[in-house]
Phi, psi and omega in degrees: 000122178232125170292135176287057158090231181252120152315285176220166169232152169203121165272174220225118136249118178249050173203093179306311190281331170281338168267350175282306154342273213292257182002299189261346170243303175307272190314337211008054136326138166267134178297058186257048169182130185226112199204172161246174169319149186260355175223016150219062181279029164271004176252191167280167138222108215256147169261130139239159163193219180261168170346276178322290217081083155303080144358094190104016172226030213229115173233115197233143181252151202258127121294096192240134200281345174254001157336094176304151169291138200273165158226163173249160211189173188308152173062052171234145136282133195246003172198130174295086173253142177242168180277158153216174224246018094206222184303329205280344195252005136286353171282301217268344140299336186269317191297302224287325189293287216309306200315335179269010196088339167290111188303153172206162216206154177217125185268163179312165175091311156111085158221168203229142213223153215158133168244189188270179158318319190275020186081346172294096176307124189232112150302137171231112171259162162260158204204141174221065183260027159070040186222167223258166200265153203247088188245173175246157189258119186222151205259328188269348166263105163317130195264356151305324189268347232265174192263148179249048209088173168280143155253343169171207193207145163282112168232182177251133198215097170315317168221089192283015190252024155290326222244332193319293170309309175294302193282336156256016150313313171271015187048061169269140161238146167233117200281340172221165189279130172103337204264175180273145179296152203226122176242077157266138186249195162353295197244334194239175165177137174222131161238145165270126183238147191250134175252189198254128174308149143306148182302315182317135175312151125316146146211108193296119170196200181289146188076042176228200204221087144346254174211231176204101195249137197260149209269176184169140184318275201214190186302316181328270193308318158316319179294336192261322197280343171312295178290005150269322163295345162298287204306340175269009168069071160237168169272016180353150171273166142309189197271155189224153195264105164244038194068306200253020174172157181251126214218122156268149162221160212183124178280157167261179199289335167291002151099014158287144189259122176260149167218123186272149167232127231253179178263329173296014147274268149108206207234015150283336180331319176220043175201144159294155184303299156340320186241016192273164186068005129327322181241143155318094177267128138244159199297172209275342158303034160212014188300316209276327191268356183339301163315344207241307172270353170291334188287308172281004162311129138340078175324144185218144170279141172272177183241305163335341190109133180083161212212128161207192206234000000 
């Protein structure tokens, strides 16, 4: 039993329709679930990912429209990173991001670095870990070039080798001291690497991060890895239903919020694969306000074609 890499990530937006732009047309990500919050559901809650919606591709937003802008600070992730599959299709992020108004920057190594509108920071490396490439179908992106998934997360950790005892508890590896931990499973594998923070607090707002969740099989695989993170001193929710995956959540000690999720559902449960990010999906307790919450939705255009609420 491994956690397969990363599940999801889901971030704080506060422009639904400006983050659908940057995402589902800059990015050419598919918009593959349009749904709302499960405990404030006059806002969004929007899915990208690859074609399928693929576990390790899945990147999702909170929409809250009167969000103040966020900074990320000790125990936040402060950066996303993805594969692309090499150099040549990190030259065509930097041309296809500048040429659209986006700054980008180039790190040692030749990594390539950009944030979203709202300040949410994104890495892109080329990568050859062999893990299957997780991509979307977009007609202006060379599907040579396409982001292929997540490779990990950044986070900020003062001491991070508090957290050291959980994550290998949680069968996390780490290959050299200081370097980042690897949750490889089987078919995937994702990592976290923790930097040394800014003096300044976090504030969780539009452009941050939530939180972040790592893959796990099934209800099985929850149930064990829940009662391996008790016994690691962590606190876990019970197992919780979030329709297109079943999710525990729990800080780990650098104070990021983990959710393991499990992959036996996915995001056809009520929409066909073909169609999935097309419809208004809602959890079936909210079934009854549909007239009522299409109204107060923001309309947001898909770049796929259509425009709904």
């Amino acid at each position: 039993m491994a956690l397969e890499g990363l599940h999801h990530i889901t971030a704080i937006t506060a422009d639904a329709p400006r983050n659908v732009d940057f995402y589902a047309r800059l990015l050419g990500l598919r918009l593959v679930k349009k749904t709302v919050n499960f405990d404030q559901p006059d806002v969004y809650h929007l899915y990208y990912g690859d074609e399928s919606g693929t576990p390790g591709s899945i990147l999702t937003f909170f929409e809250f429209p009167d969000a103040a802008p966020g900074t990320a600070g000790d125990g936040m992730v402060h950066a996303i990173v993805w594969r692309v599959a090499g150099p040549d299709a990190l030259g065509f992020w930097a041309q296809r991001l500048t040429d659209d108004g986006t700054a980008v920057t180039w790190d040692e190594g030749g990594l390539l670095r950009f944030a979203d509108p709202e300040g949410l920071t994104h890495e892109i490396v080329a990568s050859d870990a062999g893990d299957a490439p997780l991509t979307a179908r977009a007609l202006d992106i060379p599907p040579a070039h396409a982001l292929l998934g997540f490779h990990g997360v950044r986070a900020y950790a003062r001491v991070p080798e508090r957290s050291a005892p959980l994550l290998t508890a949680l069968g996390f590896a780490q290959r050299a001291p200081g370097g980042a931990w690897i949750a490889q499973g089987e078919t995937r594998h994702g990592v976290i690497h923790y930097d040394a923070p800014p003096a300044p607090h976090g504030i969780q707002g539009a452009g941050t991060v939530h939180h972040i969740a790592w893959s796990a099989a099934d209800d099985a695989e929850l149930t064990s890895l829940r009662s391996t993170a008790i016994g690691a001193g962590a606190r876990p929710t019970p197992i919780i239903d979030r329709q297109y995956f079943h999710s525990v959540y729990f800080r780990e000690p650098s104070g990021v919020l983990f959710e393991l999720a499990s992959r036996d559902i996915g995001f056809a449960v009520d929409e066909a694969a073909a169609e999935l990010g097309t419809h208004l999906k809602l959890p079936p307790q909210y079934e009854g306000q549909r007239a009522q919450l299409e109204a107060a939705l923001t309309p947001i255009t898909n770049p796929r074609g259509g425009t709904a609420g």
